[in-house]
C-alpha positions as CSV (number, residue, x, y, z in Angstrom):
1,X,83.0,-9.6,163.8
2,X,84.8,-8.2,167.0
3,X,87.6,-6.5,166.9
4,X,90.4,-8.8,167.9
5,X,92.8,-7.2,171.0
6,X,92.0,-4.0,173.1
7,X,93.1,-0.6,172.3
8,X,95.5,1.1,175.1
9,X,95.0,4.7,176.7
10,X,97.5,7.1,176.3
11,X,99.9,6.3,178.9
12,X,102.5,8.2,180.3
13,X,104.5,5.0,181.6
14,X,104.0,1.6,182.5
15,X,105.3,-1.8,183.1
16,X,105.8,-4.4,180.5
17,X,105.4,-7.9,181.4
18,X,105.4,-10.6,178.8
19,X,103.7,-13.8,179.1
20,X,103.8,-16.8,176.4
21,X,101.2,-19.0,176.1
22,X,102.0,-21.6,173.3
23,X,102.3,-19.8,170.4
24,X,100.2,-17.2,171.8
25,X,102.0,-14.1,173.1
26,X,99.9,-11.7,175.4
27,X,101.4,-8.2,176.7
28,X,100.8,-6.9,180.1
29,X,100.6,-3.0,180.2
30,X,99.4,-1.3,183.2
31,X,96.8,-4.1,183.6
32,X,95.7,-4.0,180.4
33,X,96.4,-6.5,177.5
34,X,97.2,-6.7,174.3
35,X,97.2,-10.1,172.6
36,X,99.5,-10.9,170.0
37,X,97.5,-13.4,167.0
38,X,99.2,-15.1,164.1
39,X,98.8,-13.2,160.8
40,X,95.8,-15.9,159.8
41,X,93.8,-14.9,162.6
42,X,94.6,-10.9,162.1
43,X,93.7,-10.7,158.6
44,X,89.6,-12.3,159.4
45,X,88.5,-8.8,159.8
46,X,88.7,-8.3,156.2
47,X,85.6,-8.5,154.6
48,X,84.4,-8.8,150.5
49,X,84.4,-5.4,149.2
50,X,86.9,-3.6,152.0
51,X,89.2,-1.6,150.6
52,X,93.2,-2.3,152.3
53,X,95.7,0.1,152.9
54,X,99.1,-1.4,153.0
55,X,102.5,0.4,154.3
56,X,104.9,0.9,151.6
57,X,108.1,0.5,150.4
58,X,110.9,-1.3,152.9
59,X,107.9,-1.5,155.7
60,X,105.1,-3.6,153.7
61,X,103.9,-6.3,155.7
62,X,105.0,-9.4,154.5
63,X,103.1,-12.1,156.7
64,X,99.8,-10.0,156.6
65,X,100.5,-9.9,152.9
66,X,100.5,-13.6,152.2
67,X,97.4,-14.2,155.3
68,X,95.4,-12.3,153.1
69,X,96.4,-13.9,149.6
70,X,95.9,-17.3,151.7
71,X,92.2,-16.4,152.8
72,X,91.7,-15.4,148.7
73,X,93.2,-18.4,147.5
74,X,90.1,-20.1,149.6
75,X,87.7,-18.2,148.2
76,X,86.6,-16.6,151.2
77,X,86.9,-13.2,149.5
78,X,85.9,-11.0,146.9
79,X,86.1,-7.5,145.4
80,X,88.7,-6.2,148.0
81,X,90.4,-3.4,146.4
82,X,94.2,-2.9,147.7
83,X,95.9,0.6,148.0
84,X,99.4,1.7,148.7
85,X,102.3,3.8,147.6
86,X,105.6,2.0,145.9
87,X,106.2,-1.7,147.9
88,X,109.0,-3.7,147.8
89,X,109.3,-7.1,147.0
90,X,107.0,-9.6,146.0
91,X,103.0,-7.9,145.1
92,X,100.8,-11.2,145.1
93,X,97.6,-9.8,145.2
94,X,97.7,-8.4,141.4
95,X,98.9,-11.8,140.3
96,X,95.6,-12.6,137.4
97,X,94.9,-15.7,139.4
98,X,92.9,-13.6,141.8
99,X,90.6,-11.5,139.4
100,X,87.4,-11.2,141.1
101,X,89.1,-11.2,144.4
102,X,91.9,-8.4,144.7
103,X,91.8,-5.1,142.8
104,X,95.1,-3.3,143.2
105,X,94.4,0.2,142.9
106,X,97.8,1.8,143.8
107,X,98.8,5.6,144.1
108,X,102.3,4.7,142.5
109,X,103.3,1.6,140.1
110,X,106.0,0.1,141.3
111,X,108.2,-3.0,139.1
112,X,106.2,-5.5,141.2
113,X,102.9,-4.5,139.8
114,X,104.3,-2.8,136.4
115,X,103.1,-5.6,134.5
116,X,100.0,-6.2,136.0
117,X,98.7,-2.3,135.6
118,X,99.7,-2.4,131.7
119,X,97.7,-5.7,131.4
120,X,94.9,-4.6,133.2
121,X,95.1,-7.0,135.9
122,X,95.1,-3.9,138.1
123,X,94.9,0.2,138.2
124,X,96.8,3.2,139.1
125,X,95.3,6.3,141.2
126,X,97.1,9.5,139.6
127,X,97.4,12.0,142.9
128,X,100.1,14.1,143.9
129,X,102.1,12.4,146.2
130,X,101.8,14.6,148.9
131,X,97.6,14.6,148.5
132,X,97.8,10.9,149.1
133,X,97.0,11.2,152.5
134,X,94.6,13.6,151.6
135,X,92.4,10.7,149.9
136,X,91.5,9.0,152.8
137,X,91.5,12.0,155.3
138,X,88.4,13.9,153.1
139,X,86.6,10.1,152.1
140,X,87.4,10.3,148.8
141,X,88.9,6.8,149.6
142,X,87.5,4.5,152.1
143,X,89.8,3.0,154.3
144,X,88.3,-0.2,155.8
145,X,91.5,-2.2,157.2
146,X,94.9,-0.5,157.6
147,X,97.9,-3.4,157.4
148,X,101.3,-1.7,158.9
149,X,104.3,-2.6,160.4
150,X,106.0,-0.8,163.8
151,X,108.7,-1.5,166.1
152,X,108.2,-2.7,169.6
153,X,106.7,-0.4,172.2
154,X,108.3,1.8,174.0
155,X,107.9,2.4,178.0
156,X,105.9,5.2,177.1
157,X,103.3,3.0,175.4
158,X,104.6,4.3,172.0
159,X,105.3,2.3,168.7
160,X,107.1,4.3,165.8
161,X,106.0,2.8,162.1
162,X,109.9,3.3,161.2
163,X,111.0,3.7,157.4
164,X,107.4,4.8,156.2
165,X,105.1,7.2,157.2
166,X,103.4,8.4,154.1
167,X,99.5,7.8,154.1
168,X,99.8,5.3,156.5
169,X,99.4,7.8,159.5
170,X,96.5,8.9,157.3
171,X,95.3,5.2,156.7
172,X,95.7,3.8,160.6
173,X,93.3,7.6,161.5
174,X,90.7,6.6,159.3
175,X,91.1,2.6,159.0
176,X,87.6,0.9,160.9
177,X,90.7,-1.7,161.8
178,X,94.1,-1.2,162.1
179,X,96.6,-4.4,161.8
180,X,100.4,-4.2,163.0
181,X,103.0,-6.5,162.6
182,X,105.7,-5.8,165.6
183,X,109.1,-6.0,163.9
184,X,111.9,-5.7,166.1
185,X,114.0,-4.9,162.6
186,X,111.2,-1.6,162.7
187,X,113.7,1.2,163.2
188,X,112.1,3.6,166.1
189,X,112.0,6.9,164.2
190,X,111.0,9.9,165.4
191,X,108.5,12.9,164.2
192,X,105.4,11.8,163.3
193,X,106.1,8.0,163.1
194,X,105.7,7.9,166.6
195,X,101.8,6.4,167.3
196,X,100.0,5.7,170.8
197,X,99.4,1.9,170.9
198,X,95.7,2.5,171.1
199,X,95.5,3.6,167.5
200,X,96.0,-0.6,167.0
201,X,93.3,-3.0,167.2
202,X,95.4,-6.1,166.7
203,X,98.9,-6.9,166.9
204,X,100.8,-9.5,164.6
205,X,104.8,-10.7,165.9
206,X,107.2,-10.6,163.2
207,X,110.8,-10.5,163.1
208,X,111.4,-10.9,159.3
209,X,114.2,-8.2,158.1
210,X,113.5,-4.9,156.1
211,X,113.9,-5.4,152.7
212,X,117.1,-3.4,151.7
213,X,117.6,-1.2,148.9
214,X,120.1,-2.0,146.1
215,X,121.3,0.7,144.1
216,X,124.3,0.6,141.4
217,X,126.8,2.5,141.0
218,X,126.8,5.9,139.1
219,X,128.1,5.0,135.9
220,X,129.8,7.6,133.5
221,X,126.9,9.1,132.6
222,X,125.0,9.5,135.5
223,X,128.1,10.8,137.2
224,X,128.4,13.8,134.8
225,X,124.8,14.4,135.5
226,X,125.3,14.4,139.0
227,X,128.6,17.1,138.6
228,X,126.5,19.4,136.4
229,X,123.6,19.1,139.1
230,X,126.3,19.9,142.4
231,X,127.3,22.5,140.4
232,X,124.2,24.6,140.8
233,X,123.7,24.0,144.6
234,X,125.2,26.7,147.0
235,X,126.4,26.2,150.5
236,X,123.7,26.4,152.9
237,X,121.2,24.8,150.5
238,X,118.0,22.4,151.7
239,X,118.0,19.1,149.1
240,X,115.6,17.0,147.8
241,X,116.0,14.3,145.6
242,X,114.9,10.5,145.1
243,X,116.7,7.4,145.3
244,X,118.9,6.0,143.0
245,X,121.9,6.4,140.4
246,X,121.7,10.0,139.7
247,X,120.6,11.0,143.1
248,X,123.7,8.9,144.7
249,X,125.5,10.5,141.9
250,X,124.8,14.2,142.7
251,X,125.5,13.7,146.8
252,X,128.9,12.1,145.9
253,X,129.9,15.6,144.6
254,X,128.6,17.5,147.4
255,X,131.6,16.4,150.1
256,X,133.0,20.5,149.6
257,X,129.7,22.0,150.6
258,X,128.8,23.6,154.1
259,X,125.9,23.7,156.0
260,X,123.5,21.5,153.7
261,X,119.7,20.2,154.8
262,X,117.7,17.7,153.8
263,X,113.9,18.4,153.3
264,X,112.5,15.5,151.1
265,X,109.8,12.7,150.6
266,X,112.5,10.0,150.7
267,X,116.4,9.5,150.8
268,X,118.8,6.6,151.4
269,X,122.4,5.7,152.2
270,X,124.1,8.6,149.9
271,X,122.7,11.1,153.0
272,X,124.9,8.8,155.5
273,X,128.3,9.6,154.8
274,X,127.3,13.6,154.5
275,X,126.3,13.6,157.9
276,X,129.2,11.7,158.9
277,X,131.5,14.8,157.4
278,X,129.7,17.3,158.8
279,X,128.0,18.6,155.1
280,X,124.3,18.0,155.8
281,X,124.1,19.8,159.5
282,X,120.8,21.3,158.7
283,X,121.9,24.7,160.4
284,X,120.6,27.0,157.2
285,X,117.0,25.5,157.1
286,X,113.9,28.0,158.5
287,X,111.7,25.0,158.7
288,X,112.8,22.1,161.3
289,X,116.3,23.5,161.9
290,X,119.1,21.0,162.2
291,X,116.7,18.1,161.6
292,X,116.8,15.5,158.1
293,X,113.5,15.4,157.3
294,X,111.6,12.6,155.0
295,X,108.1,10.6,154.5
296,X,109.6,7.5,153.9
297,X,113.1,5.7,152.9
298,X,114.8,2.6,151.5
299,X,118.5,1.6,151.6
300,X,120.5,-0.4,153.4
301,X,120.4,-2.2,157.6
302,X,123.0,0.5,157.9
303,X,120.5,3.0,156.7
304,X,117.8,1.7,158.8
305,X,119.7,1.8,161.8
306,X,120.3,5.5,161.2
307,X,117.3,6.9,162.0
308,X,116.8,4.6,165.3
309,X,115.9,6.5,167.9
310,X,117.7,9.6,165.9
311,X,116.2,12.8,166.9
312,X,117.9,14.4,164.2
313,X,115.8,12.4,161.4
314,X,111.8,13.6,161.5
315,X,109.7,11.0,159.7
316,X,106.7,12.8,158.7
317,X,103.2,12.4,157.0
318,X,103.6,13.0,153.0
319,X,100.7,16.0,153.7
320,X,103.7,17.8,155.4
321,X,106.9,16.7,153.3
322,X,105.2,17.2,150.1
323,X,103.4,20.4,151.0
324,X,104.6,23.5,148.3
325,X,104.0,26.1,151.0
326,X,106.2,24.4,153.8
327,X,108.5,23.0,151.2
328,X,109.4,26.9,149.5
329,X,109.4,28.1,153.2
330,X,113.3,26.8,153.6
331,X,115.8,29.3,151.2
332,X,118.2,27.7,148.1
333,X,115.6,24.7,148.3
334,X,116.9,22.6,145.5
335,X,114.4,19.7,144.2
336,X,116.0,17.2,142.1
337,X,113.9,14.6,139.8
338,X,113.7,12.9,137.1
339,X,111.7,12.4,133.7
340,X,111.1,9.4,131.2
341,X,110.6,12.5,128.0
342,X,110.8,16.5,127.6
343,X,109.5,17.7,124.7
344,X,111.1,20.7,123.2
345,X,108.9,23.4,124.7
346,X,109.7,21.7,128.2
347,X,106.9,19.4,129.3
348,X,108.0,16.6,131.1
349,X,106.2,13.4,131.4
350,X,107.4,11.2,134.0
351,X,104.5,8.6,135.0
352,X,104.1,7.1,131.6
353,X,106.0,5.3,128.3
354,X,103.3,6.9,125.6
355,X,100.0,5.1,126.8
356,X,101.9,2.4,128.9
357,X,101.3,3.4,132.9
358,X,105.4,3.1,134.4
359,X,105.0,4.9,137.4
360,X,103.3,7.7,138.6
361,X,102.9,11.1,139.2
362,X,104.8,11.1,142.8
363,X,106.1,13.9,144.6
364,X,107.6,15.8,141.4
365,X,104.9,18.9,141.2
366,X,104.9,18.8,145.0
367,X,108.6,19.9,144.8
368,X,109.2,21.6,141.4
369,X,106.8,23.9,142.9
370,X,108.0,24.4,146.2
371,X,111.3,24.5,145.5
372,X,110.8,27.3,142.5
373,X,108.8,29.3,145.6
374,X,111.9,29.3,147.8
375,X,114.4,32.3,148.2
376,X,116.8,31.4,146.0
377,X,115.7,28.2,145.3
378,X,116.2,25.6,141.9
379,X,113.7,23.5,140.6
380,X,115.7,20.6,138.4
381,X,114.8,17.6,136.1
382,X,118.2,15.2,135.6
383,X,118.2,12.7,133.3
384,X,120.5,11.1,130.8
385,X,120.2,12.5,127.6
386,X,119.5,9.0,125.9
387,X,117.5,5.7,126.9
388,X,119.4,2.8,127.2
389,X,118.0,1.5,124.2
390,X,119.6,4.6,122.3
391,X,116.1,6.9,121.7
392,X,116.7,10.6,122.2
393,X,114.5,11.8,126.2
394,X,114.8,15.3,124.6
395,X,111.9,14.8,121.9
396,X,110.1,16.7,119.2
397,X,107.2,16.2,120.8
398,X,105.6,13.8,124.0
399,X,104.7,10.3,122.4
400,X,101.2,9.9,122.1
401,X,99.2,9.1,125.2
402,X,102.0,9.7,127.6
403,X,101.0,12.2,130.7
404,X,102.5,15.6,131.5
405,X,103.5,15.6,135.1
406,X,105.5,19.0,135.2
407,X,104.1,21.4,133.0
408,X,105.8,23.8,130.9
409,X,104.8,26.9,132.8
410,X,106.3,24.8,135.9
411,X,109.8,23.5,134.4
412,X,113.2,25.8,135.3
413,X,116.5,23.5,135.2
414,X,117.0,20.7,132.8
415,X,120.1,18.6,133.2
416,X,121.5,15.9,131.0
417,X,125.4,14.8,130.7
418,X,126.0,17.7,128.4
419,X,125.0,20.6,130.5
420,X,122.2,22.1,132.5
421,X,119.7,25.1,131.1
422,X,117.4,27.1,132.6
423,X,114.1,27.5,130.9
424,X,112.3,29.7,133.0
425,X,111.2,33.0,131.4
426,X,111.9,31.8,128.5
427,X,110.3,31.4,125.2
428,X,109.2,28.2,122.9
429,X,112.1,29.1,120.1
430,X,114.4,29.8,123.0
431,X,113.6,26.6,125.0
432,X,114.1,24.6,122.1
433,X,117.6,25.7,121.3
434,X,118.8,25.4,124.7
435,X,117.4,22.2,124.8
436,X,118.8,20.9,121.7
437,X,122.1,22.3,123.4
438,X,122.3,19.5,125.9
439,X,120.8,16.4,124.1
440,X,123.3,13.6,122.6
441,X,125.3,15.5,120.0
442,X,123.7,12.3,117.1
443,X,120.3,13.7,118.0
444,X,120.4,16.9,117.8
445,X,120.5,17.7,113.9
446,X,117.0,15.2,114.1
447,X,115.5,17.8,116.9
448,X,116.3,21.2,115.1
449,X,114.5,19.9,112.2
450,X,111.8,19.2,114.2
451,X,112.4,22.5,115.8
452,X,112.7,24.3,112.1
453,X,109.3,22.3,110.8
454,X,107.5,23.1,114.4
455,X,108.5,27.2,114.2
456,X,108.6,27.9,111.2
457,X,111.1,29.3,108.9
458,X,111.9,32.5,111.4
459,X,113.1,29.5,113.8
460,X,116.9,29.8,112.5
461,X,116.7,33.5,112.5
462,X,115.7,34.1,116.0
């Protein structure tokens, strides 16, 4: 089938005309065109057996989304495997209904697809996050159709793919079709967002918002975490850590510190307000001085509109963020994540409930090791000391079948409500007290049993 639209030189400016034609929309540039299709139209490149690559998180394309669900509802296709990081909102394509049809084979497991990997509807990919670009860019995964989402273009003949770069640079290179939904709600971020218009083969109109991030509010627990946590970051350190309660947590005590800088695979509105008070400036980092650098994000319109046409904000491919040897390359790099379990000798599992998939290996190895290779740098796993249904995460041993993400040659800081320790250099025996030190004070006569029966009777001794 030809490839619907025409790609576009690199242009160093040009004049934009727009002509409407029904519900047609065709783009003048320079004298060449680009015609703008409805999402049905776009998605009749994909073929039985292709394998899609859909932008992630806040920037997954909605219309192409349900075009493609549409054309599988008809039974037009077959065995087309689907790939992307974490998406937001609704994931019909692993709905059971379309067995035979869609395979979702995603790098991360996200709650949209949770249920559908643990029933078997669909899979997981375990990679690194930073080597998910790497996937497609060595053909150990085809990429047949890339589906993203950009902002308009700009006079230079540029479109920027906004709140998620990740593999999707890596996707659109190596895609034999690339489909992009113009979104004027597409923030136009710079670094290495910004694509020629001639990497597209067909362009798709949407004006459908981002879909915002909603985050609670650090509760008591999560707030002593995130004091324990600011505690061990110095002024003129470079951050990462994730999105949510504890990370929000930990940046709501940092408002003292000086010259902080953000080198990370994600962030969201806790970053805001430290820029507005002068905190995060950037001004300490060796590696992309003065600028916030991330892969992707997800918060609010207010975070969004942030990194418009910010030249402060670099959104760049995950094979950069997540790279140890650029990562450890900026001093007092602190990494901040999380785990589901740490056993007493310090493995962490964090993609899996025993042999339940819940979410995936991520960027947690990219940065526990980068971040432990930096000049004064802190490698730290936060988490409450409990679950909310009241089981100890500090645990005898990993449940059966659950995966070891950080191992325990990798681990250093471990931070719960009751403190913070720092395993590194030390021994099993030693580990295990110090982590019995800062689990819930009701489990911790359970755990030095375990310790006692594990070690052997020299353990009390030691």
């Amino acid at each position: 089938m030809a490839k619907i639209g025409k790609k576009l030189g690199n242009c160093s400016r040009f004049r934009q005309k727009i002509l409407k034609f029904g519900t047609a929309t065709t783009v003048i540039v320079m004298k060449k065109e680009i015609h703008y299709v409805t999402a049905d139209e776009a998605v009749k490149v994909v073929k039985s057996g292709d394998h899609v690559h859909l932008s992630s998180v806040a920037s997954a394309p909605r219309l192409l989304i349900e075009a493609l669900c549409r054309r599988g509802e008809a039974g037009e296709l077959e065995n087309v495997r689907i790939h992307h990081l974490h998406t937001e909102g609704p994931a019909p394509y692993a709905d059971p209904k379309f067995e035979g049809i869609f395979f979702h084979q995603g790098f991360f497991i996200g709650a949209n697809v949770r249920q559908s990997v643990q029933e078997g509807w669909s899979d997981y990919i375990p990679v690194f996050l930073g080597e998910t670009q790497k996937l497609y860019r060595c053909g150990a995964l085809p990429c047949d159709v890339a589906m993203i989402q950009v902002c308009p273009p700009d006079k230079h003949g540029y479109v920027s793919l906004g709140t998620s770069v990740d593999a999707t640079l890596a996707a659109i290179e190596c895609a034999r079709t690339v489909i992009a939904v113009v979104n004027r709600n597409v923030p136009r971020a710079w670094g290495q967002a910004m694509i020629p218009m001639d990497m597209i083969d067909i362009f798709v109109e949407d004006d459908t918002p981002l879909v915002p991030g909603h985050f609670s509010q650090p509760d008591e627990i999560e707030t002593a975490i995130g004091r324990h946590c600011a505690e061990l970051i110095e002024d003129g350190s470079c951050l990462q850590m994730g999105i949510g309660a504890i990370p929000n947590a930990v940046l709501a005590q940092l408002g003292g510190h000086k010259h902080l800088g953000i080198h990370t695979e994600m962030f969201a509105d806790g970053v805001l307000g430290l820029v507005d008070k002068g905190v995060i400036d950037g001004s300490m980092k060796v590696t992309d001085k003065g600028k916030i650098v991330a892969t992707f994000l997800l918060g609010s319109k207010e975070c969004y509109d942030f990194i418009d046409d910010n030249p402060m904000v670099a959104m760049m491919d995950v094979g950069y963020t997540n790279d140890p040897r650029i990562i450890s390359r900026n001093p007092k790099m602190v990494a901040i994540n999380s785990a589901v379990q740490i056993d007493l000798t310090g493995q962490v599992c964090a993609d899996s409930i025993g042999t339940k998939f819940y979410s995936g290996v991520g960027g947690q190895i990219d940065f526990v090791y980068g971040a432990s290779l930096s000049e004064g740098g802190k490698a730290i796993i936060a988490m409450p000391s409990r679950t909310r249904k009241g089981a100890s995460k500090i645990a005898p041993a990993i449940m059966t079948g659950a995966g070891v993400v950080t191992t325990r040659a990798h681990v250093h800081w471990v931070v719960t409500e009751y403190g913070a320790v720092d395993l590194y250099g030390k021994s099993m025996q030693e580990r295990a007290k110090m982590l019995i030190g800062i689990a819930h004070p009701d489990d911790r006569e359970m755990l030095d049993k375990a310790a006692f029966e594990r070690f052997g009777p020299h353990y009390h001794s030691f």
